[in-house]
C-alpha positions in Angstrom: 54.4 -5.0 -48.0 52.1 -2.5 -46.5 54.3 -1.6 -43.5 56.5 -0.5 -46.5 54.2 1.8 -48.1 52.3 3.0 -44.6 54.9 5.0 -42.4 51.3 5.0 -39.8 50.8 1.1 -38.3 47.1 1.5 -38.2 47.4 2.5 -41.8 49.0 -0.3 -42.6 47.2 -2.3 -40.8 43.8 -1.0 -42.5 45.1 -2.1 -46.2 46.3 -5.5 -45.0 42.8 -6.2 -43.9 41.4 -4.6 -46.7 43.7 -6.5 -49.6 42.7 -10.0 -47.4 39.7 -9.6 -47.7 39.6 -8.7 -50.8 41.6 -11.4 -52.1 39.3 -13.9 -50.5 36.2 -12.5 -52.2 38.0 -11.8 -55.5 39.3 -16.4 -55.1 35.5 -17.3 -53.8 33.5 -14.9 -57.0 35.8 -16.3 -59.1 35.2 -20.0 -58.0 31.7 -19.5 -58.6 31.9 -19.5 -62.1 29.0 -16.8 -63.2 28.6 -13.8 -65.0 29.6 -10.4 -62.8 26.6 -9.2 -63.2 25.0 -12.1 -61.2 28.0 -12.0 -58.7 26.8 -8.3 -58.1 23.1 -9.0 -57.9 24.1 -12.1 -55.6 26.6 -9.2 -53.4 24.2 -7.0 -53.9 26.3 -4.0 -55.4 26.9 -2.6 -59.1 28.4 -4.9 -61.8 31.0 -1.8 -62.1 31.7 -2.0 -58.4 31.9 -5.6 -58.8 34.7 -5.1 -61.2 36.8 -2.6 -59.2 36.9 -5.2 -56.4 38.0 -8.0 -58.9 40.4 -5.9 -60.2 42.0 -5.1 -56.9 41.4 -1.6 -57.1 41.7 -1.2 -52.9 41.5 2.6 -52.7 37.5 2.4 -53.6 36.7 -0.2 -50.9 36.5 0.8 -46.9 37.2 -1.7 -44.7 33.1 -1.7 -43.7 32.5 -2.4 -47.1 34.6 -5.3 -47.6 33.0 -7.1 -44.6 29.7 -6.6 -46.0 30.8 -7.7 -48.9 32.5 -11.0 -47.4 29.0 -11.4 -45.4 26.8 -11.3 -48.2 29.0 -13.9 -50.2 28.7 -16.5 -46.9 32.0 -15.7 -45.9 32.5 -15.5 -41.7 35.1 -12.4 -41.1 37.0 -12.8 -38.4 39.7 -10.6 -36.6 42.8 -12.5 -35.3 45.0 -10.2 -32.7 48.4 -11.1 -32.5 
């Protein structure tokens, strides 16, 4: 989908990373079944910043902050090159 809407590769690239990443912190805050606030306080962010990245809202988040993100909620980012 984002080869469609990139005509750059490495643009493309960037907000496939970013809307997989995403995704799998938006499935595991979800999954942990408390308030947004404590999700923020546990991701250490804003509950308003919280919200943007629930809400898919991809333009607001680097790809930096994402993994930060993912880090500080346990995940283990990992790049796979194909």
């Amino acid at each position: 989908m984002w080869d469609a809407l990139e005509e750059d590769p490495a643009s493309a690239a960037n907000l496939r990373l970013r809307s997989e990443l995403m995704m799998a912190l938006r499935q595991l805050v979800e999954g942990w079944e408390i308030t947004q606030a404590a999700a923020a306080q546990r991701l250490a962010t804003t509950q308003p910043r919280l919200n943007d990245l629930l809400r898919g809202r991809i333009g607001k988040f680097s790809l930096d902050a994402l993994i930060v993100f993912a880090v500080r909620a346990g995940l283990s980012p990992q790049l796979k090159l194909a």
